[in-house]
C-alpha positions as a Markdown table, in Angstrom:
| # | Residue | x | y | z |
|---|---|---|---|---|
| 1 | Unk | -8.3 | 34.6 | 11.9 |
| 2 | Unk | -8.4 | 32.2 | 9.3 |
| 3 | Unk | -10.8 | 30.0 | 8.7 |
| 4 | Unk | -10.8 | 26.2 | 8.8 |
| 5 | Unk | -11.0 | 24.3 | 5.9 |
| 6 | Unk | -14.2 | 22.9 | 5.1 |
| 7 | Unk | -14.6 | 19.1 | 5.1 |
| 8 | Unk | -14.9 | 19.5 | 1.2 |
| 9 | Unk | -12.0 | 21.3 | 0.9 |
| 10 | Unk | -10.1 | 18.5 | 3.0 |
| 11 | Unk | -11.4 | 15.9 | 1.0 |
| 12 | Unk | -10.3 | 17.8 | -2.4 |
| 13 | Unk | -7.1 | 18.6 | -1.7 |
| 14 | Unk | -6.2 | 14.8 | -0.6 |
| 15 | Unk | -7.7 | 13.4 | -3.5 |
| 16 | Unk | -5.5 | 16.1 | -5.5 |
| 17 | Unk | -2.4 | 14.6 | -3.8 |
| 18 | Unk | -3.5 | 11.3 | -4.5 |
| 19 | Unk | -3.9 | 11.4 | -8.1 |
| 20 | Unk | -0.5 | 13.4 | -8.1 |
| 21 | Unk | 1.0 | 10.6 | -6.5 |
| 22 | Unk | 0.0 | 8.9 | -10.1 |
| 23 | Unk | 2.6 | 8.8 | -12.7 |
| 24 | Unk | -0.8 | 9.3 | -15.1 |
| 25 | Unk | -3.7 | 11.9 | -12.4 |
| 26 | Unk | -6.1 | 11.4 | -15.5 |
| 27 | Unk | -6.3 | 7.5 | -14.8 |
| 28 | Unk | -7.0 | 8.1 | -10.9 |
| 29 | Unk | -9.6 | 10.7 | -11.6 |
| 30 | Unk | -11.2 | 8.6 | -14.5 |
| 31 | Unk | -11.5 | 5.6 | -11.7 |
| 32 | Unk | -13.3 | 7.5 | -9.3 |
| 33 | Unk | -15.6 | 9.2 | -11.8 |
| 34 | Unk | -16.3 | 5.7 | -12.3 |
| 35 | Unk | -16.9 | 4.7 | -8.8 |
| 36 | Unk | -14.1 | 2.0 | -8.9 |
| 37 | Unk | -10.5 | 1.9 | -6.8 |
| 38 | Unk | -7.7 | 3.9 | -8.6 |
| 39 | Unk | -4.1 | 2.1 | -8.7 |
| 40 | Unk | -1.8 | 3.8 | -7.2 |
| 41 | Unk | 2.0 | 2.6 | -6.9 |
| 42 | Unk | 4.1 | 3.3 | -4.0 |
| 43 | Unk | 8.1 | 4.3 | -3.9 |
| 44 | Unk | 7.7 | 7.5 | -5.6 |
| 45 | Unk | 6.1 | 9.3 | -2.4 |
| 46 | Unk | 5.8 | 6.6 | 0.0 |
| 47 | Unk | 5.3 | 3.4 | 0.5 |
| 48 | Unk | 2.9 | 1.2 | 2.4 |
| 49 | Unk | 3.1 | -0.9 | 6.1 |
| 50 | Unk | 0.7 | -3.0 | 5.9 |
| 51 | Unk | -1.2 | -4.5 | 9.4 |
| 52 | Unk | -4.5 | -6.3 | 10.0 |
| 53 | Unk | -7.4 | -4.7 | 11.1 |
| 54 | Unk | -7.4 | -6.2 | 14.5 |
| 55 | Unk | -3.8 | -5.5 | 15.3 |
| 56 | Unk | -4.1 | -1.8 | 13.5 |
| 57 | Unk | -7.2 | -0.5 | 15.1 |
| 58 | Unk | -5.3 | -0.5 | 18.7 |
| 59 | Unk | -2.5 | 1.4 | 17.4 |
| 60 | Unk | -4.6 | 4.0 | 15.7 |
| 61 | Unk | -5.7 | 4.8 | 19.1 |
| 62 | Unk | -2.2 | 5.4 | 20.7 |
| 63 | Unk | -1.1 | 8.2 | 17.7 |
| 64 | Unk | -1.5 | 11.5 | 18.8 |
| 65 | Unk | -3.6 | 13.6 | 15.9 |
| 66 | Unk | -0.9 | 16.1 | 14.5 |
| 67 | Unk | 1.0 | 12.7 | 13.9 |
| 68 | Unk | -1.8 | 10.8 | 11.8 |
| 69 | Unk | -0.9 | 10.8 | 8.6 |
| 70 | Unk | -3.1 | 8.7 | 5.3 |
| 71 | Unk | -4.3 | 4.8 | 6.8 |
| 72 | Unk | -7.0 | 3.1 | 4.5 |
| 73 | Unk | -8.6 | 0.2 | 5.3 |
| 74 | Unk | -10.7 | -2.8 | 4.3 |
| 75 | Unk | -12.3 | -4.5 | 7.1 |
| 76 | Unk | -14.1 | -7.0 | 5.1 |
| 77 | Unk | -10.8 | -8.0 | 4.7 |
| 78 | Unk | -9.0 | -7.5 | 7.9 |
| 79 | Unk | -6.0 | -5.2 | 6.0 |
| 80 | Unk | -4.7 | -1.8 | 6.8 |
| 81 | Unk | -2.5 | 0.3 | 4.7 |
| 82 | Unk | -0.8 | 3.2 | 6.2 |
| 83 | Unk | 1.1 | 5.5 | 4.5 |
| 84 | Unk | 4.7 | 5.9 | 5.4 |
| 85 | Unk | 7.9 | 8.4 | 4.2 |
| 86 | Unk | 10.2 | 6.1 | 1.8 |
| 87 | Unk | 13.2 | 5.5 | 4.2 |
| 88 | Unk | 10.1 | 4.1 | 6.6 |
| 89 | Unk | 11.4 | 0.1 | 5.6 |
| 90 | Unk | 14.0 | -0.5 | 7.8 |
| 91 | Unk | 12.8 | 1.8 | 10.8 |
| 92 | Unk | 9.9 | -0.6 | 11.0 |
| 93 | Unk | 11.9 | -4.3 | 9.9 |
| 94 | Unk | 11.6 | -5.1 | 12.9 |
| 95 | Unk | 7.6 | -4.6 | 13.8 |
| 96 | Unk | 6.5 | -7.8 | 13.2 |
| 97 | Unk | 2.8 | -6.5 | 13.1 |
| 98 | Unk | 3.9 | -4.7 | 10.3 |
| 99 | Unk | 4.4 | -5.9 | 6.3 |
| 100 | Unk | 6.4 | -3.5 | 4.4 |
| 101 | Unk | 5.8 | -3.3 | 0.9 |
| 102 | Unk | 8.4 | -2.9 | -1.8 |
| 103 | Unk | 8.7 | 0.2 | -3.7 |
| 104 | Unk | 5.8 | -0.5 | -7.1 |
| 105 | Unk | 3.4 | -2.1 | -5.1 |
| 106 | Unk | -0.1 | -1.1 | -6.0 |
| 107 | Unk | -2.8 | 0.1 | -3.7 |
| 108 | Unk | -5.8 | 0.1 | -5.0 |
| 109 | Unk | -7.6 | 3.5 | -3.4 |
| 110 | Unk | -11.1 | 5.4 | -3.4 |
| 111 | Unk | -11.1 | 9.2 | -3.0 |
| 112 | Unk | -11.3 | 10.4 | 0.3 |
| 113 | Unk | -14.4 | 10.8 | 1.8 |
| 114 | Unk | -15.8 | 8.0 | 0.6 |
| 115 | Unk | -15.9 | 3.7 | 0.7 |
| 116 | Unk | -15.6 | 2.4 | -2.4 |
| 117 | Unk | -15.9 | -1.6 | -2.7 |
| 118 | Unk | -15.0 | -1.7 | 0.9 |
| 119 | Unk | -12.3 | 0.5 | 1.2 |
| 120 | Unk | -12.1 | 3.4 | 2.9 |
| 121 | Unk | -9.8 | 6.0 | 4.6 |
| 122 | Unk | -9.5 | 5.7 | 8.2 |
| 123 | Unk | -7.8 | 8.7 | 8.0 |
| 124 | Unk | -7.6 | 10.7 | 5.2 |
| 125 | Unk | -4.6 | 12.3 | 2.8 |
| 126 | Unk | -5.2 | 16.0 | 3.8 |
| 127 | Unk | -3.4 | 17.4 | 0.5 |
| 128 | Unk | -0.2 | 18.1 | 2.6 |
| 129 | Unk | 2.0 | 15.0 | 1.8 |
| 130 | Unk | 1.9 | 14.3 | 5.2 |
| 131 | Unk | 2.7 | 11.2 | 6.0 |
| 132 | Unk | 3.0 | 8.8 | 9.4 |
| 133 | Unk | 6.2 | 9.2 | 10.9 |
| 134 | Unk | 8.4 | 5.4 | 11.0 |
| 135 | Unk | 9.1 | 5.8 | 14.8 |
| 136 | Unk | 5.6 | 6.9 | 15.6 |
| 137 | Unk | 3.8 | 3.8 | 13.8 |
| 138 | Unk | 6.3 | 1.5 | 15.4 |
| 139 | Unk | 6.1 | 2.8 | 18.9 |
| 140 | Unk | 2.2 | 2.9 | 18.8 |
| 141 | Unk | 2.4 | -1.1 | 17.6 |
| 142 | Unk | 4.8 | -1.8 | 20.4 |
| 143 | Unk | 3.8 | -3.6 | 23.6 |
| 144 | Unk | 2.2 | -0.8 | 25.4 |
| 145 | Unk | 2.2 | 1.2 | 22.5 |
| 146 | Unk | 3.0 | 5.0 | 22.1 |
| 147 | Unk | 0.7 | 6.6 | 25.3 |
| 148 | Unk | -0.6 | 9.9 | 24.4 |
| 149 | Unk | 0.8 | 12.7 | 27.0 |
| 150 | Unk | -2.3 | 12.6 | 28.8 |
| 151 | Unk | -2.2 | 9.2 | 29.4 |
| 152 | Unk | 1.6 | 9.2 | 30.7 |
| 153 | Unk | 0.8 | 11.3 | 33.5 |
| 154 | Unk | -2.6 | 9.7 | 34.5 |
């Protein structure tokens, strides 16, 4: 049987991702080793829907585990960033809870595992590319949201 990764591991292999999602890893790496936010630019692995806080937090609850893929979050702020596949924009046009934002917007991250000047991962990259499916992050914003299968047949 193999054995789990170790929460180290997980946090090593999404910060690996991360900085590969950087045109440049060096500058991400040299941010964190400074314990500021690396900026990283979506379109060239995903982009970002952007939500409140308040609005977010309920959906978070209605998306089934295997299905999670990278949110960060400032709450100071009341923003939420999730991380979504790059046809994701017009899938979730219509989610009005929901900002899409253009292909070379920055996010400005910490590493996972860790807040850095508020921020921090909800849920974290796992290294895997992983990413929240379009239809899943609009259903689980939806009146009623997504309801796990547990839930249905309560």
């Amino acid at each position: 049987m193999a054995h789990p990764m170790s929460t180290a591991q997980r946090y090593e292999a999404g910060d690996v991702w991360l900085a590969d999602c950087h045109t440049h890893p060096e500058l991400v790496w040299k941010a964190w080793h400074a314990g500021t936010l690396a900026e990283i630019e979506s379109g060239a692995h995903w982009l970002i829907a952007e939500s409140t806080v308040t609005q977010g937090l309920p959906a978070t609850v209605r998306i089934r585990d295997e299905q999670r893929g990278p949110v960060l979050m400032d709450p100071y702020a009341n923003a939420a960033w999730w991380l979504v596949p790059l046809d994701a924009a017009e899938e979730l046009a219509d989610v009005r809870q929901l900002h899409i934002r253009h292909a070379g917007w920055t996010l400005r991250c910490p590493p996972t595992g860790r807040e850095v000047e508020r921020r921090q991962w909800l849920w974290d990259p796992d290294g895997t590319g992983h990413l929240t499916h379009p239809a899943v992050l609009a259903a689980a914003f939806a009146p009623g949201g997504h309801r796990r299968p547990t839930e249905a047949s309560a």
